[in-house]
C-alpha positions in Angstrom: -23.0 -33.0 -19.5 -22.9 -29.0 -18.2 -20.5 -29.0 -15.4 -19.6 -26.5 -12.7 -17.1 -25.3 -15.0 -19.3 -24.2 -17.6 -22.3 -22.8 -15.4 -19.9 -20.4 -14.2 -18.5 -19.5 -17.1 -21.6 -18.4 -18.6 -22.6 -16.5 -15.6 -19.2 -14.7 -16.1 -19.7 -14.1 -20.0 -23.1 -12.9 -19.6 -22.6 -10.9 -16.7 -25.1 -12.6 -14.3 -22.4 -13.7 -11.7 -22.0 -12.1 -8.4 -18.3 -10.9 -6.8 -17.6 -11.0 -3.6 -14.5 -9.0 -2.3 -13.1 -9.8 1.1 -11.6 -6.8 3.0 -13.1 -3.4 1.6 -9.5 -1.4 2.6 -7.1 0.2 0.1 -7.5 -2.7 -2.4 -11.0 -4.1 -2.0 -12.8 -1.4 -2.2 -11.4 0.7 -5.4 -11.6 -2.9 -6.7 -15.3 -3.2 -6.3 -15.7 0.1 -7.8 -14.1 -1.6 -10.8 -16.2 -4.7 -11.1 -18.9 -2.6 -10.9 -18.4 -0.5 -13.6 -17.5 -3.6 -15.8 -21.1 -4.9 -15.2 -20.8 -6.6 -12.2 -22.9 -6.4 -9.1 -20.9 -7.0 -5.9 -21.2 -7.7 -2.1 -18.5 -6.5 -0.5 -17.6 -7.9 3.5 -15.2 -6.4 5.8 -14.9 -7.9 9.6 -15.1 -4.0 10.8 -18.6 -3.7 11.1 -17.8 0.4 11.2 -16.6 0.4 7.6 -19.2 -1.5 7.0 -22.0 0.5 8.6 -20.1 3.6 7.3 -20.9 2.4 3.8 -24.5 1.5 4.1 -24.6 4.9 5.5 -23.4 6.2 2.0 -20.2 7.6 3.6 -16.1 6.7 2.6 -13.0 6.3 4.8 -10.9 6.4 1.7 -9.7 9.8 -0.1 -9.9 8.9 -4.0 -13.5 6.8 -3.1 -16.2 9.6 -3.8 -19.3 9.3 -1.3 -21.6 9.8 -4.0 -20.0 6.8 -6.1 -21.0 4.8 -2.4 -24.7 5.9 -1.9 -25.7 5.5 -6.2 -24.0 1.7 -6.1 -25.8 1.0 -2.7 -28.8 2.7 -3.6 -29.0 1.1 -7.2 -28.2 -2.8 -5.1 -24.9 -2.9 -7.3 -23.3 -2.3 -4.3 -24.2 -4.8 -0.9 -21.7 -4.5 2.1 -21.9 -6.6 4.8 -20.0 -8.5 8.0 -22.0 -11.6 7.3 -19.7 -14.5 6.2 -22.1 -16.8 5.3 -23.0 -14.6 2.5 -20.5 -15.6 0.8 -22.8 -18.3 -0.6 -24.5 -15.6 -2.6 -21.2 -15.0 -4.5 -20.0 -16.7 -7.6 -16.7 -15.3 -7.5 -14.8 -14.4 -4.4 -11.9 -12.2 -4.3 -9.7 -12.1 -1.1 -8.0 -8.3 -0.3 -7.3 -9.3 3.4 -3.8 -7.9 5.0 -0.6 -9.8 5.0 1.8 -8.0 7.4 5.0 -9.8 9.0 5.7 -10.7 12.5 8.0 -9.1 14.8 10.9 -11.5 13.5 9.8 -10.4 10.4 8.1 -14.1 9.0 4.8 -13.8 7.2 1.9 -13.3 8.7 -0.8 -15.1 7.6 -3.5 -15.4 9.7 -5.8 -13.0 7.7 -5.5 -15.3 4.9 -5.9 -18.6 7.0 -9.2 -17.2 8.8 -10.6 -16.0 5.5 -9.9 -19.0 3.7 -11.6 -20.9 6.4 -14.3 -18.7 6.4 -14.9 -19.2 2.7 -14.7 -23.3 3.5 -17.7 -22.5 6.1 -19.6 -21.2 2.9 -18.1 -22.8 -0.2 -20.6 -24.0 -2.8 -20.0 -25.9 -6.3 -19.2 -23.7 -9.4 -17.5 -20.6 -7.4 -13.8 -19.4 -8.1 -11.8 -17.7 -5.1 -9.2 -15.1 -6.3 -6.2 -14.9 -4.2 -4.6 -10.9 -4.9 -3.4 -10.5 -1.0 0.6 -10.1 -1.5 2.2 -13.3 -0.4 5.3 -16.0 -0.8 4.9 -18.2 -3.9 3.4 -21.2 -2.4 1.0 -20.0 -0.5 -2.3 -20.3 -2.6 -1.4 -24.4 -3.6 -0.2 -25.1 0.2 -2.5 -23.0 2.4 -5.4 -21.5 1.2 -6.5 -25.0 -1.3 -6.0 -27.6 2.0 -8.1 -25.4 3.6 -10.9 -24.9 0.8 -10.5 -28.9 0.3 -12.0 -29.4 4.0 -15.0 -28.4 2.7 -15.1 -31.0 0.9 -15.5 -30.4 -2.3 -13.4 -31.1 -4.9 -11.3 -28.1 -5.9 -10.3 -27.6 -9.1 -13.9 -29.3 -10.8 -16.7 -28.2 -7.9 -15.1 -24.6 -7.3 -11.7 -23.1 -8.7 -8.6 -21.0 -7.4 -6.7 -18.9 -8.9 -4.0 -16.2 -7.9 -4.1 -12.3 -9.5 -1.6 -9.9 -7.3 -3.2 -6.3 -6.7 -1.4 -3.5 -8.2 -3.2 -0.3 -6.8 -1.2 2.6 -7.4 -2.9 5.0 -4.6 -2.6 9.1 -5.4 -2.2 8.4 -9.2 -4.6 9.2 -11.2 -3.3 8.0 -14.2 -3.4 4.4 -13.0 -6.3 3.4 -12.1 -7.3 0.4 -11.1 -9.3 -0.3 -14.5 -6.0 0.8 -16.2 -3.3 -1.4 -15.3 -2.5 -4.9 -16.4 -3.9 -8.1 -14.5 -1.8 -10.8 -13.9 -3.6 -14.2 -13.3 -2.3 -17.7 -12.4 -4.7 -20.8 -11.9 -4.5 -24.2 -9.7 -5.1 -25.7 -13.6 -6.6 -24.8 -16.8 -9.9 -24.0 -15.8 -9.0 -22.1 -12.6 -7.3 -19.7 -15.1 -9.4 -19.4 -17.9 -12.6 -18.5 -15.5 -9.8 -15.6 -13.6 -9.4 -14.5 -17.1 -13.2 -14.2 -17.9 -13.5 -12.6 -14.5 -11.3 -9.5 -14.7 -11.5 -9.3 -18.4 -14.7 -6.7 -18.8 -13.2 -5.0 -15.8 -9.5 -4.2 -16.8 -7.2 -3.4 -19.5 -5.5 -6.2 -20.1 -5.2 -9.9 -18.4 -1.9 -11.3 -18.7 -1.8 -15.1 -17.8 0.7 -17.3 -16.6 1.2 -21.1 -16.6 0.9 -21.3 -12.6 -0.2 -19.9 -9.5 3.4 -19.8 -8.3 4.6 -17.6 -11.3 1.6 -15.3 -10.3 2.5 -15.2 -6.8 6.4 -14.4 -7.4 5.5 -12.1 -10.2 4.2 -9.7 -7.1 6.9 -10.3 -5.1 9.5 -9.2 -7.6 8.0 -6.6 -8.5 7.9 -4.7 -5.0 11.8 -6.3 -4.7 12.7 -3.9 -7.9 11.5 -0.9 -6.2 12.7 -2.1 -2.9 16.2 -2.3 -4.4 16.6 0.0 -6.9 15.5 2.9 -3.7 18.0 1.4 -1.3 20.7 2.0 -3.9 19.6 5.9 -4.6 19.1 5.8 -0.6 22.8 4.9 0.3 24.0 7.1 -2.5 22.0 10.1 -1.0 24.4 9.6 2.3 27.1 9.1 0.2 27.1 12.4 -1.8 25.9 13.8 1.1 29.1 13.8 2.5 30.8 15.2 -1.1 28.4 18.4 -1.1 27.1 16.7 -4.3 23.3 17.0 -4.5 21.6 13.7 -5.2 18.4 15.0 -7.1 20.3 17.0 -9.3 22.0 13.8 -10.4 18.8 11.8 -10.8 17.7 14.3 -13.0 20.4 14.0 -15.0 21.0 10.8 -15.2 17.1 10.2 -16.0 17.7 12.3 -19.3 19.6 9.1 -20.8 16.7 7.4 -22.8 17.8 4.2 -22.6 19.2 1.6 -19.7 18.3 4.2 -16.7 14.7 4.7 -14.7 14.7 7.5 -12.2 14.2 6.5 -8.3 14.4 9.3 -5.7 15.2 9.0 -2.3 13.6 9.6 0.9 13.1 9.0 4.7 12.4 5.3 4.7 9.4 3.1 2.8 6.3 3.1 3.6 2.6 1.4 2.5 2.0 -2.2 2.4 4.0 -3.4 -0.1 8.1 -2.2 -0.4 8.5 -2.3 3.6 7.0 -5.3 3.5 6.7 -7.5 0.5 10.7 -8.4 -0.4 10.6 -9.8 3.1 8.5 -12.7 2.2 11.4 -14.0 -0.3 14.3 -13.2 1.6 12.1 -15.7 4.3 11.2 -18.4 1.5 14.9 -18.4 0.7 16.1 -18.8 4.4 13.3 -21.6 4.6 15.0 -23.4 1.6 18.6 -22.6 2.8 19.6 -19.8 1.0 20.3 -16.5 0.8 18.8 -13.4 -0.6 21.6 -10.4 0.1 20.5 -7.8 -2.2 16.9 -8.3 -0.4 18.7 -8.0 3.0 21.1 -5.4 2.1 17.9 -3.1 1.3 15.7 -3.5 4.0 18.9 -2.8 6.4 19.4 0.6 3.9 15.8 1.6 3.9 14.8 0.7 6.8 17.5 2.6 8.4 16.9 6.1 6.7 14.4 7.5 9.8 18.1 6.9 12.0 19.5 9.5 8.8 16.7 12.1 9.3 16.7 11.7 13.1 21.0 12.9 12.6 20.4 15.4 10.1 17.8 17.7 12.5 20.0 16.9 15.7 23.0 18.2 13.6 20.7 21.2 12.0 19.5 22.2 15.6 23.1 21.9 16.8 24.1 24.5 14.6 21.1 26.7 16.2 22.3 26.3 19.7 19.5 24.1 19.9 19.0 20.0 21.4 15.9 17.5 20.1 14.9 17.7 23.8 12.7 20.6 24.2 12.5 21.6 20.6 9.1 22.0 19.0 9.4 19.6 15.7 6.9 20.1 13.1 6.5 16.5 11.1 5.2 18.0 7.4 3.3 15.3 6.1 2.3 11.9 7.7 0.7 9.4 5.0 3.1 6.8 3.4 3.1 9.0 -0.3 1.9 12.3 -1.0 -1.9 12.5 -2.0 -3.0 9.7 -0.3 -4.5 9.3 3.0 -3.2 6.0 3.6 -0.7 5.9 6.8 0.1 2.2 6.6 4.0 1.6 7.4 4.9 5.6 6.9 8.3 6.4 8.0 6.6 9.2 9.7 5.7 7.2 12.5 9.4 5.9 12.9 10.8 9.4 13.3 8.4 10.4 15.8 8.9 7.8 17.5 12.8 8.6 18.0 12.0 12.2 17.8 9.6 11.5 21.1 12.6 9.4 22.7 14.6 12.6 22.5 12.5 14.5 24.4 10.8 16.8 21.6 7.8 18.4 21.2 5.7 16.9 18.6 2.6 18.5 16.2 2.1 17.3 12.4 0.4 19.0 9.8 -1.0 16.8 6.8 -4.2 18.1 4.9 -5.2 14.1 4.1 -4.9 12.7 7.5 -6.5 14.8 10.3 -5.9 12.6 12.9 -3.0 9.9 13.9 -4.5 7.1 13.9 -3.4 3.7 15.9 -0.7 1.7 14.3 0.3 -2.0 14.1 3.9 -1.4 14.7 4.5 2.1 15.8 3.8 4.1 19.1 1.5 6.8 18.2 1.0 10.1 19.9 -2.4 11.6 20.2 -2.4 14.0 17.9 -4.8 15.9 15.7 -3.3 17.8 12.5 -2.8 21.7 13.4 -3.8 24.7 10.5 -0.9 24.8 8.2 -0.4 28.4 9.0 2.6 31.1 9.8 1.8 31.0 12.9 2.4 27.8 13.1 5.3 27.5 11.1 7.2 30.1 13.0 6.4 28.7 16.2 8.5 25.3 15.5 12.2 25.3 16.4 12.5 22.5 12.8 10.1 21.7 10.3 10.7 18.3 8.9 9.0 17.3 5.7 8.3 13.6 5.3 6.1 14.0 2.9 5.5 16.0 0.2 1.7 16.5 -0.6 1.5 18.5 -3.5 -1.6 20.5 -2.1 1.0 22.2 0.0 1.9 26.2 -0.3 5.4 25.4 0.3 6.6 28.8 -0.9 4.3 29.5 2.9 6.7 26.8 4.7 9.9 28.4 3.0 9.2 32.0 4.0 8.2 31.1 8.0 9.7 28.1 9.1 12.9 28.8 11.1 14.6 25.6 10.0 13.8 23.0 7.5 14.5 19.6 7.3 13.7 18.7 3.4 13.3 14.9 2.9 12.0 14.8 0.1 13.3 18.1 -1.7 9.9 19.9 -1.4 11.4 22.9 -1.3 13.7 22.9 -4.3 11.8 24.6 -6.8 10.5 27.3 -4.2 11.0 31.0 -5.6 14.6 31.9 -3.9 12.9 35.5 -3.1 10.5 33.8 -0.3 13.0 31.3 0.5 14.4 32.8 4.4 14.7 29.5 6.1 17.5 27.6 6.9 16.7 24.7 4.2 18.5 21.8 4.7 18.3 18.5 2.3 18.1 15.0 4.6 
């Protein structure tokens, strides 16, 4: 007897199967661009009908996606985006990429994955597989998107199949694409994996499976917790040696020539994207919700997300020593996206220290070559602001430059030889020629 099971396996081996990819953000959409040049053809749905009608009109809202890549795949039908859930019929594999930020007591969020998932019940057919790869709490695929799927009422885990594969898109590296790097996959049983491994095999380097969607889920999780961690640590010791005149990079450097038992992480002016601000959060809940504790979790979110407060010290002290206050100052904010070379904003400490750099009465402009205006944020209070020409002129004209991030498309020797004062978060500035270097440079 051919079962669902095996129907969609074949549709997998020989190509024939359709992906769907729910949210067409930072994730989705590079991830479409993957499946697609595995073989695949995809339809891709996003509840902003204007990314959506961008992309039929051949046009991308992010950096590293080319437009050209969008109007071939669209023109050739590889490509379909649409806003219409109930095309998600059409689709013999579904992959949610749908946000999961915290709430203001900092407890998951996940309403983007409850609607979705109820979304996909509305639609659910026999012999389709929904991929989990939002970043969540282990738990959360076997006891809130599977009771949800199951009020379809089809039997999950024989009709359709669920399994869990964490993203891991490193955005601004182009040695990493998405193609590139390792999938993790864990299924609600036997089949639910093997038909996640069939899925992202032709479309990635490697598929690494693991016994369970929980292991999956947690693999994710401590993942971002490593980074989240290991930055705190270089984080408090920046403040530390701060204080000894001892220069923190200098020491990383060092230390990373060791080729055993050390990995370089640098400092910086707080965390930002969707995953380290975030992501050790959802653990250090799961471990409050089963009476425990997670301190090192804790411990790091209090370091890192306290670092804006450090920079916010360091250019009241700096402008201090100019006879200057914050209040009334022209601050320049060098660089506004989470990481340098990206165009993605999401979480960036920027918007904390302009927020407290606003609160103290100064006069704000930004200059960042990927993001040309601010655009509304979630958690932050954002001024209306459009990026100004990274010029002399405008250099000279602020009382402090403060570089939060460090995009490697800018002439810093230009920012070295006009700026008045310089705050250097991210030392930017440290391997500027010492000829051109006139400004009063200060690490933060």
């Amino acid at each position: 007897m051919t079962t669902q099971y095996d129907l969609l396996r074949q549709k997998l081996v020989d190509k024939s199967a359709v992906i769907g990819v729910i949210g067409l953000g930072y994730v989705g959409l590079p991830l479409v661009r993957t499946f697609i040049a595995a073989g695949y053809r995809c339809l891709g749905f996003d509840v902003d009908p204007a990314k959506v009608a961008k992309l039929l009109a051949g046009e991308s809202y992010i950096g590293h996606i080319a437009p050209e890549w969008i109007r071939e795949t669209i023109g050739s039908q590889s490509f379909r985006p649409t806003s219409d859930m109930q095309r998600l019929a059409e689709a013999d594999a579904i992959v949610i990429c749908v946000p999961t930020p915290l709430s203001e007591s900092r407890d998951p969020d996940l309403s983007y994955i409850e609607s979705t998932a109820r979304q996909i019940a509305g639609a659910l057919r026999p012999g389709q597989l929904v991929v989990l790869e939002s970043t969540t709490y282990p738990g959360t695929t076997r006891e809130v998107v599977i009771p949800i799927l199951a009020r379809s009422g089809l039997a999950i885990g024989s009709d359709t199949f669920v399994a869990y594969s964490p993203e891991r898109e490193d955005p601004g590296n182009s040695s990493f694409a998405t193609s590139r790097i390792p999938k993790v996959v864990g299924g609600m049983n036997d089949e639910s994996r093997e038909l996640a491994e069939l899925l992202y095999a032709p479309a990635v380097v490697r598929v690494v499976s693991v016994a369970t969607l929980e292991i999956a889920e947690a693999c994710k999780i401590v993942e971002n917790v490593y980074r989240a961690v290991n930055i705190a640590m270089v984080n408090e010791l920046k403040m530390l040696f701060d204080k000894l005149g001892i220069d923190i990079w200098q020491v990383i450097d060092a230390a990373a020539t060791k080729p055993f038992g050390f990995q370089a992480f640098y400092p910086g002016p707080g965390l930002g994207g969707h995953c380290i601000p975030i992501d050790p959060f959802y653990l250090s809940w799961l471990a409050r919700r089963h009476e425990t504790t997670s301190r090192f979790i804790e411990l790091a979110g209090e370091i890192n997300a306290g670092m804006p407060e450090w920079v916010i010290e360091k250019v009241s002290l700096a402008l201090n020593d100019h006879s200057k206050c914050v209040k009334g100052s022209k601050i320049g904010v060098l660089g506004v996206a989470y990481k340098k070379n990206v165009d993605d904003p999401r979480e960036s400490p920027a918007f904390r220290i302009m927020e407290l750099l606003e609160a103290r009465g100064a006069v704000l402009s930004y200059h960042d070559p990927h993001v040309p205006v601010l655009p509304a944020m979630r958690s932050f209070a954002v001024p209306k602001l459009a990026s100004a020409p990274l010029t002399s002129e405008w250099l000279s004209s602020q009382d402090c430059v403060v570089i939060v991030t460090d995009h490697t498309s800018v002439d810093y020797q230009l920012v070295a030889k006009h700026s008045r004062l310089v705050i250097d978060t991210r030392a930017a500035l440290r391997f500027v020629d010492p000829t051109v270097k006139q400004a009063d440079i200060r690490p933060a």
